[in-house]
C-alpha positions as a Markdown table, in Angstrom:
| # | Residue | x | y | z |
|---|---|---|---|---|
| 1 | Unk | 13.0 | 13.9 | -12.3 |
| 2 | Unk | 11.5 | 15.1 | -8.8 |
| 3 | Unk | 8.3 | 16.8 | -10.6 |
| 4 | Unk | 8.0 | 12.7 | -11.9 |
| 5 | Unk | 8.7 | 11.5 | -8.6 |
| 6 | Unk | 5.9 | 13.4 | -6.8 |
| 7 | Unk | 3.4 | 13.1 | -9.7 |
| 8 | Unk | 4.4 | 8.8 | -8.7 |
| 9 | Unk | 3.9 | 9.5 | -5.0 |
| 10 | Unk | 0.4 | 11.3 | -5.0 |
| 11 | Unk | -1.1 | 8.3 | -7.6 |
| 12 | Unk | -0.2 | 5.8 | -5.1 |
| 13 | Unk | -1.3 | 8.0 | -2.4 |
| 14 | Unk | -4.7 | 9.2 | -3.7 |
| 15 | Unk | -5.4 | 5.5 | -4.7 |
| 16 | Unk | -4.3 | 4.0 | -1.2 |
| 17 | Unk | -6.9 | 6.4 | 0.1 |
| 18 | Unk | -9.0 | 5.9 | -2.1 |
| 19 | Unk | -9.0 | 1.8 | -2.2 |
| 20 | Unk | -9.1 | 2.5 | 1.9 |
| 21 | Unk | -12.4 | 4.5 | 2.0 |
| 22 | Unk | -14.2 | 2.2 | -0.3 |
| 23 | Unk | -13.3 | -0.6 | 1.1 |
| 24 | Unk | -14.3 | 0.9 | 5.1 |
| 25 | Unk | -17.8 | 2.5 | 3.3 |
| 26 | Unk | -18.8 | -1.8 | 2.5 |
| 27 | Unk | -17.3 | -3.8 | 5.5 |
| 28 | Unk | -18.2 | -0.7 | 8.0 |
| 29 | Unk | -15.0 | -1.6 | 10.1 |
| 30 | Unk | -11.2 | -0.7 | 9.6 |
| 31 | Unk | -9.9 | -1.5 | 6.5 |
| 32 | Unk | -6.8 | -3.9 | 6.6 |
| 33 | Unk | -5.2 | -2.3 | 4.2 |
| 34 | Unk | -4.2 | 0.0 | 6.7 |
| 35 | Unk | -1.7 | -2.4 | 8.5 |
| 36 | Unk | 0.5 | -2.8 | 5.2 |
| 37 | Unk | -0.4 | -3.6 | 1.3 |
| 38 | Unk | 2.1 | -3.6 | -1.6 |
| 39 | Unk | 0.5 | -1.3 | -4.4 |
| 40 | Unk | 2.2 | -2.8 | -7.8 |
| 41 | Unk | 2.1 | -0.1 | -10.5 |
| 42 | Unk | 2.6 | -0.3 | -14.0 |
| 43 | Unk | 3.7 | 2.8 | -15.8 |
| 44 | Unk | 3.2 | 3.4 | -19.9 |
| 45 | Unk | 5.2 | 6.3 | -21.7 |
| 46 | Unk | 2.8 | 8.0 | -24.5 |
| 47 | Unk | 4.2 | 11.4 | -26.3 |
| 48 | Unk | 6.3 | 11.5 | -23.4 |
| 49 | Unk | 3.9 | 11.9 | -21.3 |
| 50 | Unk | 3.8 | 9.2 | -18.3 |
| 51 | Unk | 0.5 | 7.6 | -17.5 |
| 52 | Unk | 0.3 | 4.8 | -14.2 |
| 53 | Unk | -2.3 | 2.4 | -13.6 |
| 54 | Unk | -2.6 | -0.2 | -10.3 |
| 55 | Unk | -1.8 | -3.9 | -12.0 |
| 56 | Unk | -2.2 | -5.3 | -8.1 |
| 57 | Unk | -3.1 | -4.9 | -4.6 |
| 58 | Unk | -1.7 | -6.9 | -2.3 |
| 59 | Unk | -2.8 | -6.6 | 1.7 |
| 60 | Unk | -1.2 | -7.3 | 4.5 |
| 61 | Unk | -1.5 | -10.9 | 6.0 |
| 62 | Unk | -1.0 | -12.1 | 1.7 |
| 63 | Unk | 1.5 | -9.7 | 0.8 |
| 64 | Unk | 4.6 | -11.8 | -1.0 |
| 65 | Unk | 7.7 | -10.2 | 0.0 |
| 66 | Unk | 11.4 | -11.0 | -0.3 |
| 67 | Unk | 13.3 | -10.8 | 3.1 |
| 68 | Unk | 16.7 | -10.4 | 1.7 |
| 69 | Unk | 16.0 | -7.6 | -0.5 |
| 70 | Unk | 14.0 | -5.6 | 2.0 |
| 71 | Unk | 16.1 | -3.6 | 4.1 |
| 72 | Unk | 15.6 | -3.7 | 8.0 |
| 73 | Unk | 13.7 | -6.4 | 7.5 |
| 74 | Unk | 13.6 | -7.4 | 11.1 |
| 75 | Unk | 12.4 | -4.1 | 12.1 |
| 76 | Unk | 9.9 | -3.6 | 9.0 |
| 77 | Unk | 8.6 | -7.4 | 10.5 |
| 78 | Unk | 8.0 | -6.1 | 14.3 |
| 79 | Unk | 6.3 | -3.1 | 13.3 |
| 80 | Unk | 3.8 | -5.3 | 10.6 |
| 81 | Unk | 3.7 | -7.7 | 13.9 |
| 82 | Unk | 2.2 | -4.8 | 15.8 |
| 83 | Unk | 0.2 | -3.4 | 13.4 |
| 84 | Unk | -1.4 | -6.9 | 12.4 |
| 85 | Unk | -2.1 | -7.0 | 16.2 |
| 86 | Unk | -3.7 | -3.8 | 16.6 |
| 87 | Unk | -5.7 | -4.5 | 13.8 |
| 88 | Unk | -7.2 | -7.7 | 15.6 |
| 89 | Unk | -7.9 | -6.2 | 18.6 |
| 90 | Unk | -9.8 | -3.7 | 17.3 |
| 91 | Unk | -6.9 | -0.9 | 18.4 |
| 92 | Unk | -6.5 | 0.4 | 14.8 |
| 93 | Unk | -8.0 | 3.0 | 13.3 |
């Protein structure tokens, strides 16, 4: 189950990185994707093998999320306050 886990993990990651650079090679400023997006993944079984594609990308500022099922939210909100923040004062990067 772990070898499944990390094979999850480094899709998501790779594609974060990769939506990232993309998107900061055509604007030509910080992407903000890097203040907080929800990547929704779809995974298909095939010979038992497990194969995951992106079915969404949500970014930060559009990002639908449900308070009482995230925990911490309170904290989770501060930090996307200060991030959102950075971001607009051009102290991300």
């Amino acid at each position: 189950m772990q070898d499944g886990t990390n094979a999850f993990h480094d899709f998501v990651t790779k594609t974060f990185h990769a939506l990232v650079k993309k998107e900061e090679e055509v604007i030509k400023k910080t992407s903000s994707l890097r203040i907080f997006c929800r990547v929704d993944v779809s995974v298909m079984e095939d010979a038992g093998q497990f194969c995951y594609f992106v079915s969404g990308v949500e970014r930060s500022f559009g990002t639908s999320l449900c308070a009482s099922c995230t925990p911490n939210f309170s904290t989770f909100a501060a930090t996307m306050a200060e991030a959102l923040g950075a971001y607009v004062t051009g102290r991300l990067k």
